[in-house]
N, C-alpha and C positions, 0 to 999 in steps of 0.2 A: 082531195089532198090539200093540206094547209101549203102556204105559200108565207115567206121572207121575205120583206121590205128591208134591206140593208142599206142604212143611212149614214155616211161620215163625213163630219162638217168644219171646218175649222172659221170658229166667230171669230166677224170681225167688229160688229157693233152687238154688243150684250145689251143695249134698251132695246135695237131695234130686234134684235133677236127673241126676246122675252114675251114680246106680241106675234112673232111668228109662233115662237113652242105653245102657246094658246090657241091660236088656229087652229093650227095643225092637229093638236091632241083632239078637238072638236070634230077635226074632219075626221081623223082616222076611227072616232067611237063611235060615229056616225053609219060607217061605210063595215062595221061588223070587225075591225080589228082591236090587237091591244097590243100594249107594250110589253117585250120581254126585258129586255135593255134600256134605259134610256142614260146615258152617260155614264159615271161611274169608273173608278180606277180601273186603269189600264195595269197589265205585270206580263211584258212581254218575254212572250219563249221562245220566237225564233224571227227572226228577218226585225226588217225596222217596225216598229209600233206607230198605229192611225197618226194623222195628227188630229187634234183636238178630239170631237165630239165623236161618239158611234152611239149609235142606235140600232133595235131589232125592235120590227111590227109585224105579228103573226095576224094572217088575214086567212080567212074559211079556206080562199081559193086563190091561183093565180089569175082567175075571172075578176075577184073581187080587189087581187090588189090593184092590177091592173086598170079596173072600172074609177076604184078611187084616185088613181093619179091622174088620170086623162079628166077627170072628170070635179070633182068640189075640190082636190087639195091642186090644180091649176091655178086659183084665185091665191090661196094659200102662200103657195110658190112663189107669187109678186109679192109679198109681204119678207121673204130673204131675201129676194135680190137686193146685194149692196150689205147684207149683215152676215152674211156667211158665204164661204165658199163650200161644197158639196159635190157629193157624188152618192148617187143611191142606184141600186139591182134590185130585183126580185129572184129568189131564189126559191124552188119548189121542194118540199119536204116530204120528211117519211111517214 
């Protein structure tokens, strides 16, 4: 069953940011995901709207997304600290 990496970030450094979204895309093609979302207008329908950034990364499994966060996108991770605030789930699909 595929698996949801749900990312939303509010930048606070866009250079240093620009070198994480590089990584990060590296690690995640690596680890067998891809991107559905990656930024993109928001048009909110109900409650308050993200702030900043949201992302969606479909991974094979929640094994696989899971593997990749604990695992290469770690290194990854040190490269936002300090350019973004964040919060990211994995969520399992149909």
């Amino acid at each position: 069953m595929s698996a949801y990496v749900i990312y939303q970030a509010q930048v606070l450094d866009a250079e240093r940011y620009e070198a994480y979204k590089a990584s990060a895309t590296a690690s995640i093609e690596a680890a067998g995901g891809r991107y559905l979302v990656r930024g993109g207008a928001v048009e909110t329908l109900e409650g308050e709207p993200p702030a900043g950034r949201t992302v969606v990364v479909e991974f094979p499994s929640t094994k696989a997304a899971l593997d990749w966060y604990r695992g290469e996108y770690g290194a990854v991770r040190q490269l936002r600290e300090g350019a973004a605030e964040a919060r990211m789930y994995v969520v399992e699909g149909v």
